[in-house]
C-alpha positions as CSV (number, residue, x, y, z in Angstrom):
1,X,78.1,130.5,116.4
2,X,81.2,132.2,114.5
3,X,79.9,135.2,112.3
4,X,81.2,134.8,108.4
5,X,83.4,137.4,109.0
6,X,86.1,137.3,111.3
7,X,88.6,139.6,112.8
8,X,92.1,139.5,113.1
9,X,94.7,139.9,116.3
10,X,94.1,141.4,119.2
11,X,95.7,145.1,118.8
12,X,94.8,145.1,115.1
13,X,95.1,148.6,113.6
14,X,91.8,150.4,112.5
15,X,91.2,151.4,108.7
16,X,89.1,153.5,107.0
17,X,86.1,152.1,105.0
18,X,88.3,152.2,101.7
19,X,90.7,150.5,103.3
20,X,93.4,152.5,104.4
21,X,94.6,153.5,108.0
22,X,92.8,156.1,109.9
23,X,94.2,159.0,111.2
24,X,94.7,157.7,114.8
25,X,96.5,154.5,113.1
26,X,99.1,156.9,111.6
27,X,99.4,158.5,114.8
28,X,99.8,154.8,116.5
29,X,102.3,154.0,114.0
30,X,104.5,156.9,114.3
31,X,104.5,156.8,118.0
32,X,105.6,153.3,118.1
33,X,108.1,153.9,115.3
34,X,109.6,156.7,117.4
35,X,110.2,154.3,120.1
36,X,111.1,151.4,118.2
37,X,114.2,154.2,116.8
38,X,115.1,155.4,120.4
39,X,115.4,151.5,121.4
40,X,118.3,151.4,118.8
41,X,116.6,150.4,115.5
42,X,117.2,151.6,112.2
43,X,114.8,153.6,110.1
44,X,114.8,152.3,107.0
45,X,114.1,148.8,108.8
46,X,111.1,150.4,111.0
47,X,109.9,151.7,107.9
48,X,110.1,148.2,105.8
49,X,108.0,147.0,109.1
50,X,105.8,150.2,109.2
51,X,104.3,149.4,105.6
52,X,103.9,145.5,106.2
53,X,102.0,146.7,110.2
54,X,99.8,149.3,107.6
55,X,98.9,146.3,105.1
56,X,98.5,143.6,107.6
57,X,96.4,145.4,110.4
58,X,99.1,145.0,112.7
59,X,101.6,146.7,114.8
60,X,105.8,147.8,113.6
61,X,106.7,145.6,116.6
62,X,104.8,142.4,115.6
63,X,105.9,142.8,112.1
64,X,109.6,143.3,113.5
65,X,109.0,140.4,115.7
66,X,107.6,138.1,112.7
67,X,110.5,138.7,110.8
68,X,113.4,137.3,112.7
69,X,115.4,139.9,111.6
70,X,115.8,140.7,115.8
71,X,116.0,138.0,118.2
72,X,113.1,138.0,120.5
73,X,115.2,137.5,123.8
74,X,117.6,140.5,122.2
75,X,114.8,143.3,122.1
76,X,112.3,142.2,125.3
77,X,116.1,142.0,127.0
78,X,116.8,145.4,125.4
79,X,113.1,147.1,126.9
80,X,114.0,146.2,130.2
81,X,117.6,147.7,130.3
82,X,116.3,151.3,128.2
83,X,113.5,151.4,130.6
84,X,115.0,150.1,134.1
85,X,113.1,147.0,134.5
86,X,114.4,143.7,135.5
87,X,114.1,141.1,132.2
88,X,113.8,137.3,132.9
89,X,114.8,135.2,129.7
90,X,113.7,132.1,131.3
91,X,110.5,131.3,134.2
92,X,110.9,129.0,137.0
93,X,108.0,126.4,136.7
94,X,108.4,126.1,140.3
95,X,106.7,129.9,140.6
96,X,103.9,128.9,139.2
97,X,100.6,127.8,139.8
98,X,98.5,125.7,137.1
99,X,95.0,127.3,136.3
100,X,92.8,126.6,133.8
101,X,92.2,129.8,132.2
102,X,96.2,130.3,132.1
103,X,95.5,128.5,128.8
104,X,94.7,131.9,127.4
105,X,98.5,132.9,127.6
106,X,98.9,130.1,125.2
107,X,97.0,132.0,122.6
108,X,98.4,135.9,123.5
109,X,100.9,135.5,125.9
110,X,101.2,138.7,128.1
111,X,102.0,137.8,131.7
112,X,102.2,135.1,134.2
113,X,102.0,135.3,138.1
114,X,105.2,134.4,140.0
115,X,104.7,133.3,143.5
116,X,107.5,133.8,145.8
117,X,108.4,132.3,149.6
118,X,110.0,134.9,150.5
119,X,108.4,138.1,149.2
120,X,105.1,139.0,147.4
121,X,104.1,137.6,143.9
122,X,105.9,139.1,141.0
123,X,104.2,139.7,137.7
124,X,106.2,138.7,134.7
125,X,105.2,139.8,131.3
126,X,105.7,140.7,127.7
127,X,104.5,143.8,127.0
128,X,103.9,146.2,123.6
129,X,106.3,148.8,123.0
130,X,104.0,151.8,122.7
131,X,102.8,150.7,126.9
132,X,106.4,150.1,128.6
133,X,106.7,154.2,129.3
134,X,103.3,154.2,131.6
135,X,104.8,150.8,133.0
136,X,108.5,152.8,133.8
137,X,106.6,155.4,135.9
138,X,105.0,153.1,137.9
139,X,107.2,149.7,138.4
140,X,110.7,151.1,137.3
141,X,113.5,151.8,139.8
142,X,111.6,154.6,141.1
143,X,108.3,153.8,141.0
144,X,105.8,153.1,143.7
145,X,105.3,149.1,142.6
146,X,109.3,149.1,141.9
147,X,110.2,145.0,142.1
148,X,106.8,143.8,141.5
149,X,107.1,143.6,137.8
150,X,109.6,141.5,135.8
151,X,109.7,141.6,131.7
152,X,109.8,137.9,129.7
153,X,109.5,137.3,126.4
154,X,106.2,135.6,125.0
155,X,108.0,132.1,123.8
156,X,109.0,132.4,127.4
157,X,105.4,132.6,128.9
158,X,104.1,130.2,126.0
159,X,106.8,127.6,127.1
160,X,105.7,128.1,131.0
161,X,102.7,128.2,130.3
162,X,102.5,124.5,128.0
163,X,104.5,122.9,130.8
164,X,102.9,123.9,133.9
165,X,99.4,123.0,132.6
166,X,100.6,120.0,130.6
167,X,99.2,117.1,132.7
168,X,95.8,118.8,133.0
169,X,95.4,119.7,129.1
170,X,96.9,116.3,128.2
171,X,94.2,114.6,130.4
172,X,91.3,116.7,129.0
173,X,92.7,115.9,125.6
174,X,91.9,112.4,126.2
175,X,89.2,112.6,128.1
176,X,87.2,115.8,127.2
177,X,84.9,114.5,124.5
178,X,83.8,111.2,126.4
179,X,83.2,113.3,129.8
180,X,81.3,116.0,127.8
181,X,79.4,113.9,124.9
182,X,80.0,110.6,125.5
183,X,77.5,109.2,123.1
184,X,79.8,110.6,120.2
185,X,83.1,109.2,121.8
186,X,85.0,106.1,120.5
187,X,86.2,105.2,123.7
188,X,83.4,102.6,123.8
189,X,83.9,100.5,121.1
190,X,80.2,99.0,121.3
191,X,77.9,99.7,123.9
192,X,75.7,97.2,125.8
193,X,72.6,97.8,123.5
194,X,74.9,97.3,120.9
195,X,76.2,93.9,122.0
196,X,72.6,92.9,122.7
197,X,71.3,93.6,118.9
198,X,74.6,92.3,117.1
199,X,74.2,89.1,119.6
200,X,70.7,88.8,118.9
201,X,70.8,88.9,114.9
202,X,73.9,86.7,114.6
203,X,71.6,84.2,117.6
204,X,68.8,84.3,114.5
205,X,71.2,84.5,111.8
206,X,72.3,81.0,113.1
207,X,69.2,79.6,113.8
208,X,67.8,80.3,110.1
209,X,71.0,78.9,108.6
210,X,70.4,75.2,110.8
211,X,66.4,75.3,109.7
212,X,66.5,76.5,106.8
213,X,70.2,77.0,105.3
214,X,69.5,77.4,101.3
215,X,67.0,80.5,102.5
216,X,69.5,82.1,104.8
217,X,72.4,82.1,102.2
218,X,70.1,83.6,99.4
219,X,68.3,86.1,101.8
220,X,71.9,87.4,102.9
221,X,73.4,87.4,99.5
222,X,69.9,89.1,98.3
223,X,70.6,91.6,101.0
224,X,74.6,92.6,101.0
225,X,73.9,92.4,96.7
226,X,71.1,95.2,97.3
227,X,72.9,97.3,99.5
228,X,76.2,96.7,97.2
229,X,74.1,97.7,94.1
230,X,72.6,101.2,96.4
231,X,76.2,102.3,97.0
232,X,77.1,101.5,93.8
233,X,74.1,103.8,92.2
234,X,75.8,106.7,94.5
235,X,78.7,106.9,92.7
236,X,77.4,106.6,89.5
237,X,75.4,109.6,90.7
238,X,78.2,111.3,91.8
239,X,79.9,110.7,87.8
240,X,76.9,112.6,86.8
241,X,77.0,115.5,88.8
242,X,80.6,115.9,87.5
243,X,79.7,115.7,84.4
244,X,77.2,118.9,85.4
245,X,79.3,120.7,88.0
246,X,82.5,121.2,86.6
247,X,85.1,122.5,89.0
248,X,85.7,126.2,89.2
249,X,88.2,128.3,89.4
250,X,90.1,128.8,93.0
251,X,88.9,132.6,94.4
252,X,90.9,134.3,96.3
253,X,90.9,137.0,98.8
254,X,92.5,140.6,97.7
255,X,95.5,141.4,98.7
256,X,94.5,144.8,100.0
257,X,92.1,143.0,102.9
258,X,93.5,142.5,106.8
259,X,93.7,139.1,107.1
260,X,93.0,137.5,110.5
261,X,95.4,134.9,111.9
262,X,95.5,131.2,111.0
263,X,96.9,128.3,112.7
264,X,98.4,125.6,110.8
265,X,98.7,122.3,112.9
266,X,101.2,119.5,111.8
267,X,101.2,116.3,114.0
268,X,104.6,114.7,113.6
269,X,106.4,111.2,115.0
270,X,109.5,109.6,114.0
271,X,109.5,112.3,110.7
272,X,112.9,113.6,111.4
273,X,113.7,113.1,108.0
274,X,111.1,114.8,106.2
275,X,111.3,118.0,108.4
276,X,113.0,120.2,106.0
277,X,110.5,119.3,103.2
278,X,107.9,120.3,105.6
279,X,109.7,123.6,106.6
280,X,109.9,124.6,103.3
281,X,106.4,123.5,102.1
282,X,104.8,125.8,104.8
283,X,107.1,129.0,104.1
284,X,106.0,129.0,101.1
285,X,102.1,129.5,102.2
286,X,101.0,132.8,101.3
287,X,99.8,134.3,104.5
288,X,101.8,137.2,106.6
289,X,104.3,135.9,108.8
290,X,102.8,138.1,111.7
291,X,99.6,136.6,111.4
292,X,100.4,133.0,110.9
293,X,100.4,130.7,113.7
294,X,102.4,127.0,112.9
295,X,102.4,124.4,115.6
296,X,104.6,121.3,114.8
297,X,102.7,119.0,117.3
298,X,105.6,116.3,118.7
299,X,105.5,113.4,121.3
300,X,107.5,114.0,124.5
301,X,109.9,111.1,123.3
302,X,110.5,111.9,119.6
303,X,113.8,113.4,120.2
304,X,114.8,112.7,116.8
305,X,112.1,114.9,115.2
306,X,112.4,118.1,117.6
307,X,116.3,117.8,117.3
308,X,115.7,118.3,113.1
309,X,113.1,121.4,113.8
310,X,115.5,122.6,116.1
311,X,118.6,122.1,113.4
312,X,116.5,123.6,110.8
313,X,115.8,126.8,112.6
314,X,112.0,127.7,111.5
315,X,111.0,131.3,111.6
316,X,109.2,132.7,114.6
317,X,106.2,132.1,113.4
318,X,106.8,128.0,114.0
319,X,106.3,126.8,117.6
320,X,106.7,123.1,118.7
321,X,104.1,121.6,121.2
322,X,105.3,118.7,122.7
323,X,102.6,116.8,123.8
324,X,102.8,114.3,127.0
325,X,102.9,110.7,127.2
326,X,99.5,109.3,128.0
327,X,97.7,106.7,126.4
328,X,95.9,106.1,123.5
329,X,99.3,107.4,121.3
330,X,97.1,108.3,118.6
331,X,97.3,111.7,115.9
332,X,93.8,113.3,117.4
333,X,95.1,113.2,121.0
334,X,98.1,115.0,120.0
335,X,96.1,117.6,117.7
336,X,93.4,118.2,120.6
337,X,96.2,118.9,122.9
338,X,98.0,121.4,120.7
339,X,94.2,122.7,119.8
340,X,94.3,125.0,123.1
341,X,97.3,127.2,122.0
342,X,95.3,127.4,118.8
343,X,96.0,131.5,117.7
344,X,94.2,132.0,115.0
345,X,90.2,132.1,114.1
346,X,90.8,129.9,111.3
347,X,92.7,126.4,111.5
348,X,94.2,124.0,109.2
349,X,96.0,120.6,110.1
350,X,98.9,119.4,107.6
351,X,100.4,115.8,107.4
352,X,104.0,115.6,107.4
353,X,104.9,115.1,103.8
354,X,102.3,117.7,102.9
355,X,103.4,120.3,100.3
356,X,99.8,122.2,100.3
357,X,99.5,124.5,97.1
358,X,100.9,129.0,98.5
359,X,97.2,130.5,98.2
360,X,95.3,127.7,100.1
361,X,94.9,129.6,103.1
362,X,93.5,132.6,100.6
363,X,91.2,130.0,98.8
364,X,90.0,129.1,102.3
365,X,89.8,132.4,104.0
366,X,87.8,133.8,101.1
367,X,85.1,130.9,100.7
368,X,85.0,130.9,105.0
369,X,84.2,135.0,104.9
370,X,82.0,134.8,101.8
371,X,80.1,131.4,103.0
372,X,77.1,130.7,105.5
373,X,77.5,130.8,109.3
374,X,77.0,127.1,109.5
375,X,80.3,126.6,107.4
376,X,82.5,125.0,109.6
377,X,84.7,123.0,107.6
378,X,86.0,122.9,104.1
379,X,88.6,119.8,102.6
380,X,90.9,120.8,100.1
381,X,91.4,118.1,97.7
382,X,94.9,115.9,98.4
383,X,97.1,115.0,94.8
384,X,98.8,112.2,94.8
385,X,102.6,112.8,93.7
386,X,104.1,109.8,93.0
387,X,101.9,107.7,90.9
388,X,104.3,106.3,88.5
389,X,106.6,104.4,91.1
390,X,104.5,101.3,92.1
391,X,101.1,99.7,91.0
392,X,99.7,100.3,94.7
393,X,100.9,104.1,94.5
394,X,99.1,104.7,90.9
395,X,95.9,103.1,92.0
396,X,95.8,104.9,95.4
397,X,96.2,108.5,93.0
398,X,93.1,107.4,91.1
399,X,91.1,106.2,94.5
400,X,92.0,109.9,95.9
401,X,91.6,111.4,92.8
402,X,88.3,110.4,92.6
403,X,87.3,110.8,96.5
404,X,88.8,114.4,96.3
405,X,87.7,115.6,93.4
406,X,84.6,114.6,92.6
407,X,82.4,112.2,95.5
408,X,83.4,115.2,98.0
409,X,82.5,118.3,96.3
410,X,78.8,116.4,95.0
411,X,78.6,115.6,98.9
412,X,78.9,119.5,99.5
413,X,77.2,120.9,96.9
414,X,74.1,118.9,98.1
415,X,75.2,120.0,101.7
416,X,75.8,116.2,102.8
417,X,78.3,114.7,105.5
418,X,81.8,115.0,104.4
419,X,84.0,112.3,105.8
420,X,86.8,114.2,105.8
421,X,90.6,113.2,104.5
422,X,93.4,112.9,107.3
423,X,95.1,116.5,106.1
424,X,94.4,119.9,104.4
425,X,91.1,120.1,106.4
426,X,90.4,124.0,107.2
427,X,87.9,125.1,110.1
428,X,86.6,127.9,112.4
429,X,88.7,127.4,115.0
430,X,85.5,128.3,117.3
431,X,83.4,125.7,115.8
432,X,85.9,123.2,115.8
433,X,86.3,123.8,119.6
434,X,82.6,124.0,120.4
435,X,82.4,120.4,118.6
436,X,84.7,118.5,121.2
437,X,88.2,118.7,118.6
438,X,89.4,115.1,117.2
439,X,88.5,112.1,118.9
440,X,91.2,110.7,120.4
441,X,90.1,107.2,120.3
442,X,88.7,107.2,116.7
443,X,91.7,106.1,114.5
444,X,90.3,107.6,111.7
445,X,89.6,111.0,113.1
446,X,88.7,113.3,110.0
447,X,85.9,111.0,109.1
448,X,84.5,110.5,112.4
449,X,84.5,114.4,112.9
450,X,83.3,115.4,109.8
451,X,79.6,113.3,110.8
452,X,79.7,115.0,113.8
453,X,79.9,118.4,112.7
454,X,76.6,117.5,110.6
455,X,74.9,116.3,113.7
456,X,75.8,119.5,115.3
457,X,73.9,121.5,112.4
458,X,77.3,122.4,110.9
459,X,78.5,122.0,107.2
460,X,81.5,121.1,105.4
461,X,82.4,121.7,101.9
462,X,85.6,121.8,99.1
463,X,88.3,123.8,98.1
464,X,89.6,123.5,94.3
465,X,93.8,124.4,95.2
466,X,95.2,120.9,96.2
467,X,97.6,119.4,98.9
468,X,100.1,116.9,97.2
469,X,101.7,113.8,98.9
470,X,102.3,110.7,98.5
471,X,101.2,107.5,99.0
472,X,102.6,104.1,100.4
473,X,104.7,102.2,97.9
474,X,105.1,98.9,99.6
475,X,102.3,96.5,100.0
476,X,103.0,96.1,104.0
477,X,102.9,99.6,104.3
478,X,99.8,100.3,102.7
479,X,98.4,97.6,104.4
480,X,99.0,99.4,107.6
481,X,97.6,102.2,106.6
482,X,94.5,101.1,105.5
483,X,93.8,98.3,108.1
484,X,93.4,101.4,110.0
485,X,91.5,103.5,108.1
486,X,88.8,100.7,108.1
487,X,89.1,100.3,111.6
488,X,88.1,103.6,112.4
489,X,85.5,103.7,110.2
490,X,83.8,100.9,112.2
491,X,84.9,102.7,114.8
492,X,82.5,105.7,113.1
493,X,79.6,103.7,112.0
494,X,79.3,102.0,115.1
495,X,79.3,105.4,116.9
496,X,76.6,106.5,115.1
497,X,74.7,103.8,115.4
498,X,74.5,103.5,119.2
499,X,71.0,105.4,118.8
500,X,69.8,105.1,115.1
501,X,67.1,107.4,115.4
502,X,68.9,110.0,117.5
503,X,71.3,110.0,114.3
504,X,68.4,110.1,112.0
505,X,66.3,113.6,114.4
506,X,70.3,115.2,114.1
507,X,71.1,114.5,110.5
508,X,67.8,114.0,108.5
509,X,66.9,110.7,106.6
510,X,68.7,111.7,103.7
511,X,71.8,112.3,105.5
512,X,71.6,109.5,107.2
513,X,71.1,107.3,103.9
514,X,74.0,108.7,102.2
515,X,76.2,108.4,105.6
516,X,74.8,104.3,105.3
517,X,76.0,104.1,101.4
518,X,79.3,106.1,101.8
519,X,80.7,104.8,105.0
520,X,78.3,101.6,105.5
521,X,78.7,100.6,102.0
522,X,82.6,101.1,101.6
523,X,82.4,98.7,104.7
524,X,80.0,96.2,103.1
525,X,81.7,96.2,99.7
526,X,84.8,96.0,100.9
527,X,83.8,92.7,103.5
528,X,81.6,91.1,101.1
529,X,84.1,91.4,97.7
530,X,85.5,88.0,98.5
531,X,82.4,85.9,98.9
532,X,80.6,87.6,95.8
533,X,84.1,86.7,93.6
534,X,83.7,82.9,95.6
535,X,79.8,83.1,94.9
536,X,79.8,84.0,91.0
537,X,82.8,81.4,90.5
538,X,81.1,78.8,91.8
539,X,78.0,79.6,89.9
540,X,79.8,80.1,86.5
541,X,81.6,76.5,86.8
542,X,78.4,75.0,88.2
543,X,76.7,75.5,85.0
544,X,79.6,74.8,83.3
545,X,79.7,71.3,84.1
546,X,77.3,68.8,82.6
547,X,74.5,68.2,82.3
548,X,74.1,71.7,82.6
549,X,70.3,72.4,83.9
550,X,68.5,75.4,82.7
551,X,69.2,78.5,85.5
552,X,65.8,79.6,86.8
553,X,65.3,83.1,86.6
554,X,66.2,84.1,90.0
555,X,69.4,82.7,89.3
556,X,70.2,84.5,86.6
557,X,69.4,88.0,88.2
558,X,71.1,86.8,91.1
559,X,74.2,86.1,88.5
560,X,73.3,89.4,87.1
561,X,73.6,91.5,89.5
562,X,76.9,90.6,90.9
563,X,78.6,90.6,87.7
564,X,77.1,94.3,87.7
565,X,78.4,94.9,91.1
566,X,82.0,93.8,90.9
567,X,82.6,95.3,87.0
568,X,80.5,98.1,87.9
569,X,82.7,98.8,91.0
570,X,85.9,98.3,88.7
571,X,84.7,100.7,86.0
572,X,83.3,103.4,88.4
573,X,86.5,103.2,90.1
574,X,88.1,104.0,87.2
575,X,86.1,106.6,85.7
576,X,85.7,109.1,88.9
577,X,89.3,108.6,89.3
578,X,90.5,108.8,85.7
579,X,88.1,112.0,84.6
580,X,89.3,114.8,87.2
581,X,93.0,114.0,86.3
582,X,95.6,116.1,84.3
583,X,97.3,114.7,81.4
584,X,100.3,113.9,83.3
585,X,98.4,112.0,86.2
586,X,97.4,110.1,83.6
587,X,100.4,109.4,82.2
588,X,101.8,108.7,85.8
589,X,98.9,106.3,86.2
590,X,99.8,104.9,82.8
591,X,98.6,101.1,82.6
592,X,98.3,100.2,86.1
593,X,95.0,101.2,86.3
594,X,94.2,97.4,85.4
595,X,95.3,96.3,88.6
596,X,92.6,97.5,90.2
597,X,90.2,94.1,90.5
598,X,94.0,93.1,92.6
599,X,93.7,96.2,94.3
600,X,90.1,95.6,95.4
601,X,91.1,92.2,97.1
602,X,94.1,94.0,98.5
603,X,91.3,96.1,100.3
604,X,89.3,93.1,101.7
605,X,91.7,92.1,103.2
606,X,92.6,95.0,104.7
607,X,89.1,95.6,105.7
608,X,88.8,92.0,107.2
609,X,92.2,92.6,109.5
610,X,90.5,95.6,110.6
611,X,87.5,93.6,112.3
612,X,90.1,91.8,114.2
613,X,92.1,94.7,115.1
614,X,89.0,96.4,116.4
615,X,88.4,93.7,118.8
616,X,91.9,93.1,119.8
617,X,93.9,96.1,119.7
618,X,91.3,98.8,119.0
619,X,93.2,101.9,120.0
620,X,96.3,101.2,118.4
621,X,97.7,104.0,115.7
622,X,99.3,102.0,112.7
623,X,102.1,104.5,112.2
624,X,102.7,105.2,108.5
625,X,106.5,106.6,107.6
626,X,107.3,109.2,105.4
627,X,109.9,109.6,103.2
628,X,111.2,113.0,101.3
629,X,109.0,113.1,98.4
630,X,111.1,111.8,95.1
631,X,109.4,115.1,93.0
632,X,111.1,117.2,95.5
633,X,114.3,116.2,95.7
634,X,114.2,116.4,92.0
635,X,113.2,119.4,91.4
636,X,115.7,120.8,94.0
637,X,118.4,119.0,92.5
């Protein structure tokens, strides 16, 4: 278990309880400034670094580092000649030898073995300033171990150190979380006992409907019209506890508290064009450049994308993990690979088109340090940007609008599941690797590893400082996008319900309840909104038509309640989406918020090409692209 409060880098500098440095810090800092100065650089620049080291817990040469204001080959190249030691800009993969805890150079990369033919192993590695003098005596020219030790830079060692162990890390990436907690893996889309009950209903499902056909139709419209009403009742709980809860102010942490590193993960394919977007989205995150971590997670054949990082020239802060070919292709995969160069004690994960509000990291960081040790996860809420430039676009912003900002913060305020959104979802980097990491299977990842951090005894929560993007514009792209989203949430519910009352012992029966109305219920609703439209048509015109007969009173309940459920779906739709917005969402929105009964069907059938999917292709990542978001460009130009 991860305390609330957290550390930062290894090396950090000690301070005093008010917050200052302690005396031996000075003394640290002016040692290393004196050899930063005899290795050439300037004073006023070692100063600029010295007050940045004092404010961030770090050290001159990190800060110096951080800000690319020296290349890194230039001043590890520059060591090595002022102290006699060889330097080695680039390692031979064919001197070393893949181990598993190598992964830890990943995270603080200080030295890898070099095994020779010819001659004894040579250690190469990447050493702080303020140790290289003890190192001279011993390994330089005249030293006793002179020729045993090489100096590298750490992107050196990092990039060794990701290709050596890449086929091993790619294959525990796939298959870590099946070998280790199979149970909770996707990779089985239904089990045996699951094939056995579904084949046994639908056996007696069939053999009521030939006996006694008029009873099976009512009993399973009775049945999907209860369970539609239930889920229904949820939301118009959740509209309540709005009402009640009104969102509070972000809180951020001080600026005169040492921050601990953070990782910021972006999964990318085929985005070369939204790359600079990105790049300047994340430098504008305020968080010290020495202590933040960003890996821009590629596929080994994107060449496109890594050629436009590469053009764009990030800081050194920004690393790019190119992840292997190996099957399933999917966005967890790629993020559980990159998860083992992970720096930082806290972790967020970013979508490509993501322009995530500076102080969300702050927001984060503060709620994290000031929250229970069983926080493990908070969701900041995602904005929709581009409302106003399609019907499908303005009624996604209210749909988010109203998942974000008010169904998941009454979910964490009650300390219920989260099923998490796709991006801007912030963890313990600990936690998150004690749970398994994403599932690479599971298509909708964030949802299916929110429920299992609750069956772990973890818990998520909110943030109030948002994310903005935007959403699909064209019908066949949005229909991609959310064919798949409903595939893998099947692929969630059925996970959990491989042993009910396992599920029910790890999460509680209220848990489990809501889990049933949130994910069950958005999968029943969504199936079922055809056949009650069909059902309360027929109905209508059937007593309509003469000679109209007197509707007995089932009937009219019946005709009752599904009129509630598909108006009352329209309207709640509408009002958790509508009531959280800003003036000029709602203006955005403007009147294509009565396209939403079209939208609804839109859904169906996504949810319906889902079912197929999952028993065709059930693996398969339906890519959505990403264009340079319209708001930007504008404002730039």
């Amino acid at each position: 278990m991860v305390p609330a409060r957290l550390g930062s880098e290894r090396g950090q500098v000690r301070r005093s309880a008010e917050g200052a440095p302690d005396a031996q810090t000075w003394t640290q800092l002016k040692c290393e400034a004196r050899l930063l100065h005899m290795l050439g650089i300037s004073k006023p620049l070692i100063a600029r670094m010295a007050k940045r080291a004092s404010a961030n817990g770090t050290s001159v040469e990190a800060e110096l580092l951080a800000s690319g204001l020296i290349e890194e080959e230039a001043y590890f190249a520059g060591l090595a000649r002022m102290y006699g030691l060889q330097f080695l800009p680039d390692i031979d993969l064919s001197l070393l030898v893949d181990y598993a805890h190598s992964d830890t150079q990943l995270a603080e990369p200080r030295m890898l073995r070099l095994h020779y033919s010819d001659r004894p192993p040579v250690m190469a590695i990447a050493p702080q300033i303020v140790h290289m003098e003890g190192l001279a005596r011993r390994f330089g020219r005249h030293g006793h171990g002179a020729g045993s030790l090489v100096l590298t830079t750490p992107s050196a060692i990092r990039r060794a150190s990701w290709k050596i162990g890449e086929n091993r890390r790619v294959a525990h990436a796939v298959r870590g979380l099946f070998d280790r907690l199979q149970p909770l893996s996707a990779r089985l889309v239904v089990t045996g006992d699951q094939g056995f009950v579904a084949g046994t209903g639908l056996c007696l499902l069939c053999l009521l409907a030939m006996m006694a056909p008029m009873l099976a139709a009512v009993a399973s419209h009775l049945a999907l019209s209860l369970f539609h009403a239930a889920a229904l009742m949820l939301r118009l709980a959740v509209v309540t506890h709005g009402r009640r809860h009104p969102i509070s102010e972000a809180r951020l942490e001080h600026d005169s508290e040492v921050l601990p590193i953070y990782t910021v993960m972006v999964a990318l394919y085929r985005e070369a064009d939204v790359v600079p977007q990105l790049l300047a989205a994340l430098d504008k995150l305020d968080w010290p450049r020495s202590l933040l971590d960003v890996k821009l997670v590629c596929e080994t054949d994107d060449f496109a994308t890594i050629e436009a990082i590469r053009q764009a020239k990030p800081g050194p802060h920004v690393e790019v993990v190119v992840v292997p070919a190996m099957a399933p292709r999917t966005k967890p995969k790629a993020l559980t690979y990159a998860l083992a160069g992970a720096r930082g004690a806290f972790l967020t994960i970013y979508d490509a088109e993501d322009r995530p509000h500076p102080q969300q990291l702050r927001e984060a960081y503060h709620a994290f340090r000031l929250g229970p040790p069983d926080l493990a996860c908070l969701q900041a809420p995602l904005v929709i940007g581009n409302a106003r430039d399609s019907w499908i676009s303005a009624v996604f912003a209210l749909e988010y609008s109203a998942l974000f900002r008010r169904l998941l913060p009454a979910l964490g305020y009650h300390r219920m599941p989260l099923p998490l959104g796709g991006t801007s979802n912030h963890f313990k980097t600990e936690l998150l690797r004690e749970s398994g990491g994403w599932d690479p299977y599971n298509v909708t990842e964030d949802a299916d590893l929110g429920m299992r951090l609750y069956r772990m005894g973890y818990r998520s929560s909110t943030l109030t400082l948002p994310t903005h993007e935007d959403a699909p514009t064209e019908f066949r792209v949005w229909l991609a996008q959310r064919t798949r989203w409903y595939k893998g949430w099947l692929q969630t519910w059925l996970v959990l319900m491989r042993n009910p009352l396992q599920t029910v012992h790890d999460m509680g029966w209220p848990a489990f309840l809501v889990f049933q109305l949130l994910v069950g219920g958005m999968l029943v609703a969504a199936l079922s909104h055809p056949g009650l439209i069909v059902f309360l048509t027929l109905l209508v015109i059937s007593l309509l038509q003469p000679p109209s007969t007197e509707p007995s009173l089932f009937t009219t309940m019946m005709l009752a309640m599904d009129i509630f459920n598909i108006l009352g779906s329209y309207a709640i739709f509408f009002v958790l989406g509508a009531t959280p917005m800003t003036k000029n969402e709602k203006a955005d929105v403007g009147w294509k918020w009565m396209t939403i009964p079209v939208y609804w069907m839109a859904v169906s059938l996504a949810a319906w090409k889902a079912v197929v999917e999952l028993r065709l292709k059930p693996f398969h990542w339906n890519k959505t692209p990403h264009r340079p978001s319209r708001a930007v460009l504008s404002a730039i130009e």
